[in-house]
Biopython code that builds the backbone (N, CA, C, O; Angstrom):
import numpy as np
from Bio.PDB.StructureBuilder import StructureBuilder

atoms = [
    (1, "UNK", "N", (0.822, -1.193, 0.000)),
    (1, "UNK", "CA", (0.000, 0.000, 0.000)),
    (1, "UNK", "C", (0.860, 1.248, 0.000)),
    (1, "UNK", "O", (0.505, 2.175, -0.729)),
    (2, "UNK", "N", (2.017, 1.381, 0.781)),
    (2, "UNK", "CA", (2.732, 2.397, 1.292)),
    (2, "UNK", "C", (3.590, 2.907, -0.718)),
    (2, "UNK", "O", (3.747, 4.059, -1.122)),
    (3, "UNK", "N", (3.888, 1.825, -1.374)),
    (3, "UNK", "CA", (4.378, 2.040, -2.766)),
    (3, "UNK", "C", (3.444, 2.484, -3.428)),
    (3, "UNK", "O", (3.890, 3.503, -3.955)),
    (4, "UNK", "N", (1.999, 2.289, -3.847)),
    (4, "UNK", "CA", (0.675, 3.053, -4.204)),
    (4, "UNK", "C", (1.022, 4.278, -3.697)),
    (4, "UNK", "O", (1.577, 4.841, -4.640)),
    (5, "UNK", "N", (1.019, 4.856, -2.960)),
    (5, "UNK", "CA", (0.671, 6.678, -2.000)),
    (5, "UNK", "C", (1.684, 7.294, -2.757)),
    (5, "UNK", "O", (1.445, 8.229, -3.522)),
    (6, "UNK", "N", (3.396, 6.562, -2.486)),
    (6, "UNK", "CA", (4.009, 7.110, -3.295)),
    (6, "UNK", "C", (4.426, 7.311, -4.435)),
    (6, "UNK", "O", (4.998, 8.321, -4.846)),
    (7, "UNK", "N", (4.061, 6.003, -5.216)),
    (7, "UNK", "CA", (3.956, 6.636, -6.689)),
    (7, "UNK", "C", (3.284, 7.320, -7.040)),
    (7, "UNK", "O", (3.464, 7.965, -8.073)),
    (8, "UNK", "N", (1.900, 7.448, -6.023)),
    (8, "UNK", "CA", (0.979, 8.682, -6.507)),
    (8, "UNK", "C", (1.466, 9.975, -6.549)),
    (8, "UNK", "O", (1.440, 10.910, -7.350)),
    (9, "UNK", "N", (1.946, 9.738, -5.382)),
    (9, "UNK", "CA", (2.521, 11.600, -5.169)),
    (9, "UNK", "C", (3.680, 11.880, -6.036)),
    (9, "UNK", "O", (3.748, 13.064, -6.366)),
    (10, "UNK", "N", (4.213, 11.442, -6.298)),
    (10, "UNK", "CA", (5.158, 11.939, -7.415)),
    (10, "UNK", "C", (4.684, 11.776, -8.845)),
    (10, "UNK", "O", (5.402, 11.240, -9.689)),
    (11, "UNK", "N", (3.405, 12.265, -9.130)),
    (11, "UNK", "CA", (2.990, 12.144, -10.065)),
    (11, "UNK", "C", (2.717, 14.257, -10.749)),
    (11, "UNK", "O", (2.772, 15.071, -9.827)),
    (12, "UNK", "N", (2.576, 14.602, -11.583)),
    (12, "UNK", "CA", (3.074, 16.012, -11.919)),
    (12, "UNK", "C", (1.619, 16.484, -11.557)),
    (12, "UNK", "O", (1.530, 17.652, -11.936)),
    (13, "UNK", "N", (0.439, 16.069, -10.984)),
    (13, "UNK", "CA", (-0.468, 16.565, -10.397)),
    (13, "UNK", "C", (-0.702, 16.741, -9.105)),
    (13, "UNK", "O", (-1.370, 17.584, -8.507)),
    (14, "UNK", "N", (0.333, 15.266, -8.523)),
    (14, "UNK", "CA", (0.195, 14.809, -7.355)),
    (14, "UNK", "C", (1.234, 15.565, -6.055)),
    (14, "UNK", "O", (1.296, 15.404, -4.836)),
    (15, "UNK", "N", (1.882, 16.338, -6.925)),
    (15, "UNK", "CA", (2.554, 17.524, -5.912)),
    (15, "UNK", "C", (2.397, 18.685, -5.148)),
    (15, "UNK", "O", (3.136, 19.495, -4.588)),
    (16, "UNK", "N", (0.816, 18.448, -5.351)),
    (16, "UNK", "CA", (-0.294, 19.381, -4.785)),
    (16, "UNK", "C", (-0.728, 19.094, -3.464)),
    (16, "UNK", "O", (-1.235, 19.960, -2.750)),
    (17, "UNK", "N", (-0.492, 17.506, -2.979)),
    (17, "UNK", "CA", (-0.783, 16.899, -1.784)),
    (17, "UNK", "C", (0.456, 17.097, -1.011)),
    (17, "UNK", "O", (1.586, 17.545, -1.204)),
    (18, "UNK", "N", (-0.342, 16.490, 0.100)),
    (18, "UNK", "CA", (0.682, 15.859, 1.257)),
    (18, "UNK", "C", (0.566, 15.082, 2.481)),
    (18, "UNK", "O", (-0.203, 15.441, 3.372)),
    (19, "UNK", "N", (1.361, 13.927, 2.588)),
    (19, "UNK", "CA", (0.927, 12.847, 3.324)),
    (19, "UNK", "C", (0.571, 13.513, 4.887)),
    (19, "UNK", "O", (1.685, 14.031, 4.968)),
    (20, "UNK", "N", (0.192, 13.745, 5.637)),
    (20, "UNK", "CA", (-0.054, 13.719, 6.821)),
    (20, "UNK", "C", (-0.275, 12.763, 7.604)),
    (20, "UNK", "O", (-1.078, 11.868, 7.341)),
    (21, "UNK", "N", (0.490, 12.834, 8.798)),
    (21, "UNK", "CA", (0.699, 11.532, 9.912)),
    (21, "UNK", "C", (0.500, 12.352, 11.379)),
    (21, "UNK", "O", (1.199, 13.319, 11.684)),
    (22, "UNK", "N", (-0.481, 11.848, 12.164)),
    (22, "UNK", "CA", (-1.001, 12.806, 13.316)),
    (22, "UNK", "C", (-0.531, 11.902, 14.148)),
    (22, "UNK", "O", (-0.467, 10.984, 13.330)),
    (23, "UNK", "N", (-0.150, 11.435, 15.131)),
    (23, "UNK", "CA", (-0.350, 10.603, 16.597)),
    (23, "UNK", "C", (-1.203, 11.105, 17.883)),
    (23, "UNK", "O", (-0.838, 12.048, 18.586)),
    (24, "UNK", "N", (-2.117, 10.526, 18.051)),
    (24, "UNK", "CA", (-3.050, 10.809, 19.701)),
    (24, "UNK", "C", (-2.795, 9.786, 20.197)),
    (24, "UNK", "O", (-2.758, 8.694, 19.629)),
    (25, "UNK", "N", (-2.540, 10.070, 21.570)),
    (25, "UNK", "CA", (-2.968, 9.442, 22.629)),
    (25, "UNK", "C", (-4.248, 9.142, 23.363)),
    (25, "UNK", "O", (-4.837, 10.034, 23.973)),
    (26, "UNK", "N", (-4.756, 7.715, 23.309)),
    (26, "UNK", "CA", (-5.366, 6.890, 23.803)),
    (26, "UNK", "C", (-5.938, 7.810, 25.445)),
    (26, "UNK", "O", (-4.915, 7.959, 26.113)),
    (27, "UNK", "N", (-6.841, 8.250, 26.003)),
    (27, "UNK", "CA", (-6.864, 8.520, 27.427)),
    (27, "UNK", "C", (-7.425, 7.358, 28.096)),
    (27, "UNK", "O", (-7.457, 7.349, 29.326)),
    (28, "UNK", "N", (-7.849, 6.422, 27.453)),
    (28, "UNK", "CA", (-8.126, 4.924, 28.302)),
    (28, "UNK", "C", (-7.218, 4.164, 28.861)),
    (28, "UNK", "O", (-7.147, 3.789, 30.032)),
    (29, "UNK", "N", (-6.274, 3.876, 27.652)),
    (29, "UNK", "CA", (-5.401, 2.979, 28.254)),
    (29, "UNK", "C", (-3.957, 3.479, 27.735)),
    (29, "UNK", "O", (-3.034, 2.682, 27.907)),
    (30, "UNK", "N", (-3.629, 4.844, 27.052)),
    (30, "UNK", "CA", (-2.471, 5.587, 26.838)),
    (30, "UNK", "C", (-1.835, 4.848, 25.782)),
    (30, "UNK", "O", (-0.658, 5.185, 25.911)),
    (31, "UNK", "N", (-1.880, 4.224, 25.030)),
    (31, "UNK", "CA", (-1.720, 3.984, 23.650)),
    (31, "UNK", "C", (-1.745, 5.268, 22.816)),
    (31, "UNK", "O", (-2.232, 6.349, 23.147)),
    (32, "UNK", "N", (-1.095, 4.929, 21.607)),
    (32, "UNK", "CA", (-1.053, 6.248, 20.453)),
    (32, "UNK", "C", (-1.200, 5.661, 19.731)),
    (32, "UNK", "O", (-0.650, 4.596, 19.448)),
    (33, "UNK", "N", (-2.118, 6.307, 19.164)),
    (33, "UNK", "CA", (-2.381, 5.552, 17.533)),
    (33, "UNK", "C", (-2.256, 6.667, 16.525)),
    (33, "UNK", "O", (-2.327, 7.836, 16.903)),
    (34, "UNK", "N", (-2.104, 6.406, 15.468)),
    (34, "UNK", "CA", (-1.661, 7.262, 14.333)),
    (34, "UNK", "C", (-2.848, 6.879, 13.308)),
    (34, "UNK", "O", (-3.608, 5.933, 13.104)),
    (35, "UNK", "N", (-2.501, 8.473, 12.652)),
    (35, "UNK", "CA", (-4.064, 8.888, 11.937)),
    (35, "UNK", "C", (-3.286, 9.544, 10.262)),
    (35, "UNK", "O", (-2.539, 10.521, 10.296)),
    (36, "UNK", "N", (-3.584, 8.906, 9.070)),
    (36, "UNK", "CA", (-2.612, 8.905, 8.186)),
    (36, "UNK", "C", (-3.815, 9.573, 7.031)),
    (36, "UNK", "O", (-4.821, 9.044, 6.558)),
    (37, "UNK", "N", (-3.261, 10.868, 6.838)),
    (37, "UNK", "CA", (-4.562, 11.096, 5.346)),
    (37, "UNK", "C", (-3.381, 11.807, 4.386)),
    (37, "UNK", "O", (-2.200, 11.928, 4.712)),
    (38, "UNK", "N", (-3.982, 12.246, 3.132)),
    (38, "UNK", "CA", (-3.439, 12.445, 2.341)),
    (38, "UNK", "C", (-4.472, 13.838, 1.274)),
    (38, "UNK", "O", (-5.244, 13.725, 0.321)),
    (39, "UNK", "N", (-3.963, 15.035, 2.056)),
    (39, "UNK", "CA", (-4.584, 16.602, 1.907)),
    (39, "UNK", "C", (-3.916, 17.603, 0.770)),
    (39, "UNK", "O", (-2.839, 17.459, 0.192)),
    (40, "UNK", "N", (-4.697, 18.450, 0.661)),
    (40, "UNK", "CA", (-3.920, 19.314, 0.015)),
    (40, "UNK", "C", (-2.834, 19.840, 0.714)),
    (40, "UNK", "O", (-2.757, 19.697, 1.934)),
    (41, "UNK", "N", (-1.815, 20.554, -0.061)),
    (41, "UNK", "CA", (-0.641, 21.546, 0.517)),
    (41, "UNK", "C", (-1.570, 22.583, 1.203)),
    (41, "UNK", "O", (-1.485, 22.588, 2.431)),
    (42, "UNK", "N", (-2.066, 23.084, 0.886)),
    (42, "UNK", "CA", (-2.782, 24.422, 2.050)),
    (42, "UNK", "C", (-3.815, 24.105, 3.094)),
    (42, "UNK", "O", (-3.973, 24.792, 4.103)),
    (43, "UNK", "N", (-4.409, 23.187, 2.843)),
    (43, "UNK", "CA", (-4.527, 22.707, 4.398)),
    (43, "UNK", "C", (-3.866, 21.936, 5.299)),
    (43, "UNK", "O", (-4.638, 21.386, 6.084)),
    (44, "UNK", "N", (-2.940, 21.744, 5.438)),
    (44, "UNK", "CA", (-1.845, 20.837, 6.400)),
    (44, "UNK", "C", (-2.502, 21.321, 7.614)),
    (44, "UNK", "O", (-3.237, 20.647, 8.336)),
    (45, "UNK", "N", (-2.099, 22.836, 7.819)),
    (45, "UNK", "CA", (-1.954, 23.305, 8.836)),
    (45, "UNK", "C", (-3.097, 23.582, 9.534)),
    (45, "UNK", "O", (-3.126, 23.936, 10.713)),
    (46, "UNK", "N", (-3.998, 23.430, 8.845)),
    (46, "UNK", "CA", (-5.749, 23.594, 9.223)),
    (46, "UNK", "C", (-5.505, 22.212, 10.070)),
    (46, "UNK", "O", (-5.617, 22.143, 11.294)),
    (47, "UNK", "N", (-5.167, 21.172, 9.246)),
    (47, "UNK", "CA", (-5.219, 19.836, 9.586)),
    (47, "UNK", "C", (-4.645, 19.555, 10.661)),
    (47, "UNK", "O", (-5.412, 19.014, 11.457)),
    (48, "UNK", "N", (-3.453, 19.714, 11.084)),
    (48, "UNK", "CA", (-3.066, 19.709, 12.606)),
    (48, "UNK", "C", (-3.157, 20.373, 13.553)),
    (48, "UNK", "O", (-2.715, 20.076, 14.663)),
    (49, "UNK", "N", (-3.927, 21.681, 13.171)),
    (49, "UNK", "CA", (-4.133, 21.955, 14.286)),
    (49, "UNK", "C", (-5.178, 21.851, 14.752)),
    (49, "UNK", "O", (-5.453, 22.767, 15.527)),
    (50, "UNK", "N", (-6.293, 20.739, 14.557)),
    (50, "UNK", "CA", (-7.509, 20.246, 14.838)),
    (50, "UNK", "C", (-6.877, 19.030, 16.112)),
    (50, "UNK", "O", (-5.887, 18.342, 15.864)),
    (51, "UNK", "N", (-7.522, 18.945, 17.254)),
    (51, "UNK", "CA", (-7.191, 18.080, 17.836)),
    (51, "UNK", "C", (-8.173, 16.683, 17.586)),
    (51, "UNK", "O", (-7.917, 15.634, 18.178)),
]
sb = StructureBuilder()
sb.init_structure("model")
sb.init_model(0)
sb.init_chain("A")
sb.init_seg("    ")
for serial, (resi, resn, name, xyz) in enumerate(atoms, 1):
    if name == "N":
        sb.init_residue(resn, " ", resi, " ")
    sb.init_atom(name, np.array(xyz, "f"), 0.0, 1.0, " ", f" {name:<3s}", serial, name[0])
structure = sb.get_structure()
């Protein structure tokens, strides 16, 4: 799967995105789990800073 995302993105349209990788912590049992999307360049920052 991880070879799909990136051949996508290096594609001459696909340089418009960007992978985003968040980690939260679990408040049950304190685990982190990671949260993986794939946004435009101008919202990144919208994007993390959403908790």
């Amino acid at each position: 799967m991880a070879k799909k995302v990136v051949a996508t993105l290096k594609t001459v349209s696909g340089k418009q995105y960007a992978k985003v990788i968040r980690m939260k912590r679990s408040e049950t049992t304190g685990a982190y789990t990671f949260s993986e999307d794939i946004i435009p360049n101008d919202r990144v920052q919208e994007f993390l800073s959403k908790r």
